[in-house]
C-alpha positions in Angstrom: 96.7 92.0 73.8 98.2 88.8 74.3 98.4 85.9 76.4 99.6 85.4 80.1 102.6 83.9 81.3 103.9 83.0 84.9 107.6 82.8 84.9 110.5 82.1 87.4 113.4 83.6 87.6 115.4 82.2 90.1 119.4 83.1 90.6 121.3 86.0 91.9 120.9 89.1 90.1 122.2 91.6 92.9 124.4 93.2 90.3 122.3 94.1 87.6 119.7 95.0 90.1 122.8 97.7 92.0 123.2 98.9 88.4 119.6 99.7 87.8 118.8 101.4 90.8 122.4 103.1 92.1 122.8 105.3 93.5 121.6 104.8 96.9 119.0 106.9 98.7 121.1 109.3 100.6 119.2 110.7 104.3 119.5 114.1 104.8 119.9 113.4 108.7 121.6 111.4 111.0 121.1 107.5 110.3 120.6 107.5 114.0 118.6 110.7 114.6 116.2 110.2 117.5 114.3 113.7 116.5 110.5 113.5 115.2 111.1 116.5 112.6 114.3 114.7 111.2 112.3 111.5 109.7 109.2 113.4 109.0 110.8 115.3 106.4 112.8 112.8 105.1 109.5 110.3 104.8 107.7 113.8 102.9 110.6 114.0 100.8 110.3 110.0 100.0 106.7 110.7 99.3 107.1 113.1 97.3 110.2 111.2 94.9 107.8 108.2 94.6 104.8 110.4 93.2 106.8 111.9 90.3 108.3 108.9 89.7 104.8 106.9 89.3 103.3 110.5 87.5 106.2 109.3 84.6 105.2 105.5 85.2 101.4 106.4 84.2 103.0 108.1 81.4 104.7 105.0 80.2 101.8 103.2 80.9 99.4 105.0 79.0 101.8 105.2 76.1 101.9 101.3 76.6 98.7 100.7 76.0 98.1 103.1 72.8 96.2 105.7 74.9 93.2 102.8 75.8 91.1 103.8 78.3 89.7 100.6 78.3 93.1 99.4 79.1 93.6 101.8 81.6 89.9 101.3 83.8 90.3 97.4 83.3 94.0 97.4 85.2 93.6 99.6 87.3 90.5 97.6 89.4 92.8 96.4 92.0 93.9 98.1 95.6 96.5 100.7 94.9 100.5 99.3 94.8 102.0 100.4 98.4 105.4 101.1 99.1 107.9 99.1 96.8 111.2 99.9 98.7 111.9 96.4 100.3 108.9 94.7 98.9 109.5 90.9 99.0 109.8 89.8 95.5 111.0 93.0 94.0 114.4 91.9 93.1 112.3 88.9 90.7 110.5 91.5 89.6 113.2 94.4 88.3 115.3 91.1 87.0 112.7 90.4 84.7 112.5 93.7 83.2 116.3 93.2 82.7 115.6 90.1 81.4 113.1 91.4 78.6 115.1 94.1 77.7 118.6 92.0 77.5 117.4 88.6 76.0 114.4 90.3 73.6 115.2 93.4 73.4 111.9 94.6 74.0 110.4 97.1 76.6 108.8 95.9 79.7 107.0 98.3 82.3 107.2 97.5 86.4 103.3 97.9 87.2 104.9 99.0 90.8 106.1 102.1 89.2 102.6 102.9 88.1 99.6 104.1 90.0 97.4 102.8 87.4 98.4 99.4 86.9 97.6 97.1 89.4 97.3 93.7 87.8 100.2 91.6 87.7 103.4 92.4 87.8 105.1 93.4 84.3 103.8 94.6 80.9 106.0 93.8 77.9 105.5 95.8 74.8 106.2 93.7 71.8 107.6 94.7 68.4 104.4 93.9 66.4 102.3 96.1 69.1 101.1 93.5 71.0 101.2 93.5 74.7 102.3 90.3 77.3 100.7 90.7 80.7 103.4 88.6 83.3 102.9 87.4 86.7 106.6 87.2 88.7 106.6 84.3 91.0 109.2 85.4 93.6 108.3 82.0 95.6 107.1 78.6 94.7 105.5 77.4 98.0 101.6 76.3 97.2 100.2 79.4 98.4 102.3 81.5 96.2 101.1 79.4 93.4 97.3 79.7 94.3 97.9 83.4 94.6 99.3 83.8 91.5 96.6 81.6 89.7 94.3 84.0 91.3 95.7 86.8 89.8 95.8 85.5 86.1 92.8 84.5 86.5 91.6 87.7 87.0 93.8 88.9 84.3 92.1 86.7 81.8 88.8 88.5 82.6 89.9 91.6 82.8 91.4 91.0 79.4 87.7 89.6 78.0 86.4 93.3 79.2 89.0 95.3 77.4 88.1 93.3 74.0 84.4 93.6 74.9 83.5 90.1 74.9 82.9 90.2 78.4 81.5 92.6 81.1 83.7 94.3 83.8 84.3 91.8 86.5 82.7 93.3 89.8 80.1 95.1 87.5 78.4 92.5 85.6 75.9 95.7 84.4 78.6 98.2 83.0 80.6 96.3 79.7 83.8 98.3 78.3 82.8 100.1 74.8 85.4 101.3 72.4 84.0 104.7 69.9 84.8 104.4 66.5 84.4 108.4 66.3 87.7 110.3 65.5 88.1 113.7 67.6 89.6 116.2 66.4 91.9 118.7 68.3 93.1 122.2 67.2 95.8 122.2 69.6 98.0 123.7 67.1 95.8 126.4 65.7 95.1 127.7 69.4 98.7 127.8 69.9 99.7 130.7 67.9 96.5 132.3 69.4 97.8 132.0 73.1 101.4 133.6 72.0 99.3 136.7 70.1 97.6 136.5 73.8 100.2 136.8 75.6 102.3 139.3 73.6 99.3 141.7 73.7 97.1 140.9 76.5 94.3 139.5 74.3 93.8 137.7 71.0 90.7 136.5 69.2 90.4 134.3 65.8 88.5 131.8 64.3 89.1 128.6 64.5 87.0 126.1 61.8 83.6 127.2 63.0 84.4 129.1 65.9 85.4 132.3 66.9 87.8 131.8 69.8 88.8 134.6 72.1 92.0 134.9 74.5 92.4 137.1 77.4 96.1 137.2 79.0 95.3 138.4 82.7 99.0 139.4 83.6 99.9 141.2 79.9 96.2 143.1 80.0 97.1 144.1 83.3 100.5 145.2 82.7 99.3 147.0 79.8 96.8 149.4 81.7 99.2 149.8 85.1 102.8 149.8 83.2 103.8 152.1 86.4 103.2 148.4 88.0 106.4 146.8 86.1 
């Protein structure tokens, strides 16, 4: 993991930011419905798009990270990230992504399209493996700029607990520890298993000291009541 940076990014970017996020939300009603039913359905809908679309963000960002869980637990201690649709500042922050990608060519991660990040703003991913945390100052009036010291500050010890040099901030008693054990899955000697399973209706074979038994509910049942095809 490396350093912190807290850049600006002033300048129109309306273009590339249209490009990145086209096309437009469409509404399913009326933009001047007055009914109830109309806008609760198209809020449960918008719900629902921003869920899957943060379930592949925590995907990114676990990738991001190497599959840390220290990573993970340290980033995450913050209030969740609420809605990002007309968020003040957003436009900074999707032009830096742009930025990374266009000028460095590396990938960066929006921690708005996450549920689990919630420190700063932006994770690059370097080429070497190294990680750059950024803070996106949208504004530079002086409380922007305390707020945003506040936050890499924060940063900084969060990053101390994910090396292990430091406790968790907020839990001075619980300090981040990383196993040196390798697990071990069989992922791909059960797989075979649960296709035997499901072929017909139960399976059972051992797996390196194990003896690991598979019972297909809907094939054994099919199997004693085929009149129930």
């Amino acid at each position: 993991m490396q350093g912190l940076k807290a850049p600006d990014w002033p300048g129109d970017h309306t273009t590339e930011i249209a490009a990145l996020v086209a096309p437009p939300w469409q509404l399913s009603c009326p933009s001047d419905s007055s009914r109830e039913e109309d806008w609760r359905l198209e809020r449960h809908v918008a719900e629902r798009v921003i869920r899957q679309l943060r379930a592949v963000g925590d995907v990114l960002a676990w990738r991001v990270y190497n599959y840390d869980r220290r990573a993970i637990v340290a980033l995450s201690r913050n209030d969740p990230s609420g809605p990002f649709v007309g968020k003040e500042g957003l436009d900074y922050e999707l032009g830096k992504v742009i930025e990374i990608k266009s000028k460095e060519g590396n990938f960066a991660l929006l921690h708005d399209l996450t549920s689990v990040l919630r420190v700063l703003d932006v994770t690059e991913l370097r080429p070497d493996g190294s990680r750059m945390l950024r803070e996106v100052k949208s504004s530079t009036t002086a409380s922007a700029t305390t707020k945003a010291r506040r936050q890499l500050k924060q940063a900084e010890r969060l990053l101390d607990a994910i090396d292990g040099s430091q406790p968790l901030p907020g839990n001075e008693a619980t300090q981040l520890w990383r196993s040196r054990t390798q697990l071990r899955t069989h992922v791909r000697d059960v797989s075979p298993l649960l296709d035997r399973a499901e072929k017909d209706g139960y399976a059972a074979a051992r797996i390196s000291d194990r003896v690991i038994s598979v019972l297909h509910l809907l094939t054994a049942a099919r199997d004693a009541h085929p009149e129930a095809k």
